[in-house]
Backbone and ligand atoms as CSV (ligand in chain L), in Angstrom:
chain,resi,resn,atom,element,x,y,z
A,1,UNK,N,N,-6.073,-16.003,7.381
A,1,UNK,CA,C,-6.700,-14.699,7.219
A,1,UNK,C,C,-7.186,-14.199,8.576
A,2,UNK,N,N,-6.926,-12.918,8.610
A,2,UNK,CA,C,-7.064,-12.299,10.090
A,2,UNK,C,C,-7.967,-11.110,10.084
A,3,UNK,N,N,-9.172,-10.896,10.934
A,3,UNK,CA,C,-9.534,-10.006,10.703
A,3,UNK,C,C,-9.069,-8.613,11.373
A,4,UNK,N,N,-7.723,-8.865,12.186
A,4,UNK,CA,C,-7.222,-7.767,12.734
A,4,UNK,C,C,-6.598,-7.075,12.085
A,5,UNK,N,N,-6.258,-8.225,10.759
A,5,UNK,CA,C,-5.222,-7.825,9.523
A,5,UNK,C,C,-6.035,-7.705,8.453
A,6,UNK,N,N,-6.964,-6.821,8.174
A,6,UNK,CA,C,-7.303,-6.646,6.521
A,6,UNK,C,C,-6.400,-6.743,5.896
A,7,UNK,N,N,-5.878,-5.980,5.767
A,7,UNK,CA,C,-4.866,-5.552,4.515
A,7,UNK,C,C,-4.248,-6.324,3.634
A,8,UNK,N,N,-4.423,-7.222,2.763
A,8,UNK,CA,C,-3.202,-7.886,2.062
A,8,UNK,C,C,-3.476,-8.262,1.031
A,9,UNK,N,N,-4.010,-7.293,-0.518
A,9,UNK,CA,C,-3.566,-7.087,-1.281
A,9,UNK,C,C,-3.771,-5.812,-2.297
A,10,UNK,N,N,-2.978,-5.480,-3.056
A,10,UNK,CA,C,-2.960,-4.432,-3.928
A,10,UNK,C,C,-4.436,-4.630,-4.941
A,11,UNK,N,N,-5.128,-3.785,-4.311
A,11,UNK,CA,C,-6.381,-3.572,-4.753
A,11,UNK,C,C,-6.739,-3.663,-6.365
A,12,UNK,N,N,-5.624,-2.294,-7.029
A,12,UNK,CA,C,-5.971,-2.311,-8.453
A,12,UNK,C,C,-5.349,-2.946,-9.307
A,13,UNK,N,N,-4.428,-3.855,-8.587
A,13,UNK,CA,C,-3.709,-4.741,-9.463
A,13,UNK,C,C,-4.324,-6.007,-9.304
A,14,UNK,N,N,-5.064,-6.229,-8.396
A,14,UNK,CA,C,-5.847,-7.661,-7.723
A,14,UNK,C,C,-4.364,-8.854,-7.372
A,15,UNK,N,N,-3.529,-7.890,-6.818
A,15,UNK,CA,C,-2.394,-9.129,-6.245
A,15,UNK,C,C,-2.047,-9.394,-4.962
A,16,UNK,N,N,-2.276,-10.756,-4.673
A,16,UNK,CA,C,-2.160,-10.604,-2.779
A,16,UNK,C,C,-0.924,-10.099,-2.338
A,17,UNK,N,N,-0.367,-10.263,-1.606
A,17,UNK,CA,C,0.612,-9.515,-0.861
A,17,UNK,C,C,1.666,-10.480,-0.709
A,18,UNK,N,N,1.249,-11.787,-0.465
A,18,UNK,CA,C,1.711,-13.492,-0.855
A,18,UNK,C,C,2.230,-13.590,-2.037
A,19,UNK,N,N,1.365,-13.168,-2.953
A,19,UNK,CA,C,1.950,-13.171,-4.846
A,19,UNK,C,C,3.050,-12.356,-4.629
A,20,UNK,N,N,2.898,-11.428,-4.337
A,20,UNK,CA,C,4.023,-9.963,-4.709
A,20,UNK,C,C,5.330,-10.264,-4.023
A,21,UNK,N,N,5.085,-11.296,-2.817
A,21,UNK,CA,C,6.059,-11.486,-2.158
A,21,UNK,C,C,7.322,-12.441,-2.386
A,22,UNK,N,N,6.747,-13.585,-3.160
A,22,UNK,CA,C,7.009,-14.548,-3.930
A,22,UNK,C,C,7.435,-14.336,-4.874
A,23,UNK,N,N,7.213,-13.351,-5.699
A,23,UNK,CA,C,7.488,-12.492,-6.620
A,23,UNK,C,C,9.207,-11.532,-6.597
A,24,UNK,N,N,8.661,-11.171,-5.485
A,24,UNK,CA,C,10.039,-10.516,-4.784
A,24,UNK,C,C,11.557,-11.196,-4.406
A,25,UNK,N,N,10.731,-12.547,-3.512
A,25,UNK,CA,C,11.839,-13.382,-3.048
A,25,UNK,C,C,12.394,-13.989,-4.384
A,26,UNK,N,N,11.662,-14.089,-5.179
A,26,UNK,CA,C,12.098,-15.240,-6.542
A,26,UNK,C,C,12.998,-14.174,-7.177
A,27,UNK,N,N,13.048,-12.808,-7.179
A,27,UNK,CA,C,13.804,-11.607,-8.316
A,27,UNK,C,C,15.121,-10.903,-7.266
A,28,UNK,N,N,15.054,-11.504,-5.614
A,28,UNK,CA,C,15.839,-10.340,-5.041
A,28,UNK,C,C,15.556,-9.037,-5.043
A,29,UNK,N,N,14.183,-8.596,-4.908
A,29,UNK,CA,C,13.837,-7.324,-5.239
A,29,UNK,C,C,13.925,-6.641,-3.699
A,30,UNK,N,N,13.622,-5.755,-3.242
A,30,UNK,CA,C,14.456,-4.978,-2.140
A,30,UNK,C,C,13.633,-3.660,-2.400
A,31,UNK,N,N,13.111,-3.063,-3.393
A,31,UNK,CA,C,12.401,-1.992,-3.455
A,31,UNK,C,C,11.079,-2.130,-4.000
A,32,UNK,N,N,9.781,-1.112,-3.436
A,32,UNK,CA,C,8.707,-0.954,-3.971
A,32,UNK,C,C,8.820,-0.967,-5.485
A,33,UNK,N,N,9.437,0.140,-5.488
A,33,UNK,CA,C,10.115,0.726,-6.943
A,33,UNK,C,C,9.983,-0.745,-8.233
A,34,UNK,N,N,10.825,-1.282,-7.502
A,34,UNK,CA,C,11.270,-2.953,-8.604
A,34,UNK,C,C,9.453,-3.312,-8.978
A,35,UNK,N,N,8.902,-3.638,-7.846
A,35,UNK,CA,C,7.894,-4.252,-7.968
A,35,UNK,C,C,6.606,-3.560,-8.425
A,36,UNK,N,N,6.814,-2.413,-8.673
A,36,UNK,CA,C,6.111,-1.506,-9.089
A,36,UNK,C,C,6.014,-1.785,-11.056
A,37,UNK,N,N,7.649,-1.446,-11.455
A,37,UNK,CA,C,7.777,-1.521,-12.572
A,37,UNK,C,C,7.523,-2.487,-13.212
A,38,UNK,N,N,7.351,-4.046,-12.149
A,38,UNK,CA,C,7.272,-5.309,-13.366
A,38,UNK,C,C,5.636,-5.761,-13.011
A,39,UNK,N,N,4.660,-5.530,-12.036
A,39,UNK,CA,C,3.833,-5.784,-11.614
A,39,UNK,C,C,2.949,-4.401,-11.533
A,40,UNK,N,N,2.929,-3.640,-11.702
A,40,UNK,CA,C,1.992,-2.368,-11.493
A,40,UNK,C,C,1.773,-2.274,-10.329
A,41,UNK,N,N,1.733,-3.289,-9.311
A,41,UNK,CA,C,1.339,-2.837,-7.978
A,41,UNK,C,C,1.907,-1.978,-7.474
A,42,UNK,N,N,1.581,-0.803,-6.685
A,42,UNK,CA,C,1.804,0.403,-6.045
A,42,UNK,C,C,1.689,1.721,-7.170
A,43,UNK,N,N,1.121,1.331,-8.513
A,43,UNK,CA,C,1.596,2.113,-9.462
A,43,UNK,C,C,0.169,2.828,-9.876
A,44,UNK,N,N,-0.719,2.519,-8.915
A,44,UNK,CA,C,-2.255,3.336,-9.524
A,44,UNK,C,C,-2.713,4.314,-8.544
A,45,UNK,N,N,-3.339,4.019,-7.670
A,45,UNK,CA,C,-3.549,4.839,-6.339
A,45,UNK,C,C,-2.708,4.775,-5.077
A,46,UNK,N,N,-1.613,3.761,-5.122
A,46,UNK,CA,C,-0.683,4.278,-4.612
A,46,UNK,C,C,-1.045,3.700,-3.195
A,47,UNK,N,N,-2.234,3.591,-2.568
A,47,UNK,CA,C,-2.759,3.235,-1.049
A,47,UNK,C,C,-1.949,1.934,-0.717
A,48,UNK,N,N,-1.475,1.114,-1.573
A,48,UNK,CA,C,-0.974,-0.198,-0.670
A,48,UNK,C,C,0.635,-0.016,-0.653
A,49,UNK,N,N,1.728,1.031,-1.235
A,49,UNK,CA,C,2.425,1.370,-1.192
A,49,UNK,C,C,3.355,1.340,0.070
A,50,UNK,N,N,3.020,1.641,1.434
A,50,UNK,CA,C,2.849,2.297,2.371
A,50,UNK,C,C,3.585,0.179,3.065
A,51,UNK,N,N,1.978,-0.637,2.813
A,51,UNK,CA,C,1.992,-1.920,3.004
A,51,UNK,C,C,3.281,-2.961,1.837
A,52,UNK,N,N,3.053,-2.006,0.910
A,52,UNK,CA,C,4.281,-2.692,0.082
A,52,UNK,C,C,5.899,-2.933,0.927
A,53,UNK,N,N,5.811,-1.496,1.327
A,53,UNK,CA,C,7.277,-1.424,1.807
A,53,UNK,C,C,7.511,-2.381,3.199
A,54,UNK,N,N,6.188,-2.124,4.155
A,54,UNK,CA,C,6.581,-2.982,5.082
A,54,UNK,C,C,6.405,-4.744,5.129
A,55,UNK,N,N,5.871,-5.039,3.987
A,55,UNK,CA,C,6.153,-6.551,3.318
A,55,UNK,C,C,7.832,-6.611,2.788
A,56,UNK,N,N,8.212,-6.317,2.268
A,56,UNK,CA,C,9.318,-6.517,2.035
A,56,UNK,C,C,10.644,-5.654,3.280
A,57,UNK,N,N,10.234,-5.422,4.078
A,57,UNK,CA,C,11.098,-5.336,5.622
A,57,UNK,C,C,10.499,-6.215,6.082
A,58,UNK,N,N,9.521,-7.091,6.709
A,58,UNK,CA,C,9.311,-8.087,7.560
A,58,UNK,C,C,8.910,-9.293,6.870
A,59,UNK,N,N,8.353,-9.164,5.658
A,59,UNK,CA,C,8.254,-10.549,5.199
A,59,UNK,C,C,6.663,-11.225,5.534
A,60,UNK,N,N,6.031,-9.918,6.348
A,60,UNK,CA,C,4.358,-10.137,6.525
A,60,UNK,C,C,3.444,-9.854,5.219
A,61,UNK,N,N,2.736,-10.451,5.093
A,61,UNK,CA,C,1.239,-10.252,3.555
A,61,UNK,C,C,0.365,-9.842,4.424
A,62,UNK,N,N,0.007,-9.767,5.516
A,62,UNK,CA,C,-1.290,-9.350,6.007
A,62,UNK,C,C,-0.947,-8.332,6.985
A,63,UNK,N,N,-1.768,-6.905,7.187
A,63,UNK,CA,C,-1.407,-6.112,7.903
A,63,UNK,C,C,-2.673,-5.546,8.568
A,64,UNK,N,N,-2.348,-4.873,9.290
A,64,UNK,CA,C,-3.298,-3.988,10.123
A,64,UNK,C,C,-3.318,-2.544,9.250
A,65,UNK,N,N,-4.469,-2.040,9.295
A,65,UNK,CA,C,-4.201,-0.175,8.591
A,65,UNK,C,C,-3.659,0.428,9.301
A,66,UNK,N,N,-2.353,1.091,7.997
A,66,UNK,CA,C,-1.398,2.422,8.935
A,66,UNK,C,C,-2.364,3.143,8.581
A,67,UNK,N,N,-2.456,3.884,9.965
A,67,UNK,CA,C,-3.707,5.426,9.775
A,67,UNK,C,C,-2.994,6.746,8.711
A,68,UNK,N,N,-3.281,7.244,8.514
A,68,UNK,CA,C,-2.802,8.168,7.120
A,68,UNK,C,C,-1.866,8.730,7.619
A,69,UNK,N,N,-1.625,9.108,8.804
A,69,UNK,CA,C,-0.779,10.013,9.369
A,69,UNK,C,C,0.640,9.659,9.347
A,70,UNK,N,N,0.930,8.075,9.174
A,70,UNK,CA,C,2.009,7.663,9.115
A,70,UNK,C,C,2.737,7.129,8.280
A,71,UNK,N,N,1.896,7.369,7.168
A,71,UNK,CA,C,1.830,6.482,5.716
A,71,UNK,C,C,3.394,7.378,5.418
L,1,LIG,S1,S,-4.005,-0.598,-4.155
L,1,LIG,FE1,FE,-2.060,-0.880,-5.043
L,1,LIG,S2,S,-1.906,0.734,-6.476
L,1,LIG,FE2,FE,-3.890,0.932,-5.704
């Protein structure tokens, strides 16, 4: 755990970013979308969305905040 890296997990689903990822690798999932529909994560307020996508391009659970501007 890093404190440069808050970020790592979907708040209103209470799932780390580790779960979701594991989750992912175990289904071949490739889109937010997938993981949205079987897990709710990204599916309430939407804020870890952003972190969803770049977990599944690099394969990181812990992130730094994208500032809004780039979301
Ligand atoms: S933090 Fe993931 S949907 Fe709200």
């Amino acid at each position: 755990m890093s404190d440069d890296h808050p970020v790592r997990a979907c708040m209103c689903t209470s799932l780390t970013f580790r779960t979701i990822l594991h989750v992912a690798q175990d289904r071949g999932y490739t889109k937010v979308e997938q993981l949205t529909a079987l897990l709710g994560c990204g599916g309430s307020c939407g804020l870890c969305r952003p972190y969803l996508q770049k977990m599944l391009e690099t394969g990181e659970t812990e992130f730094a905040v994208i500032p809004r501007a780039h979301r």
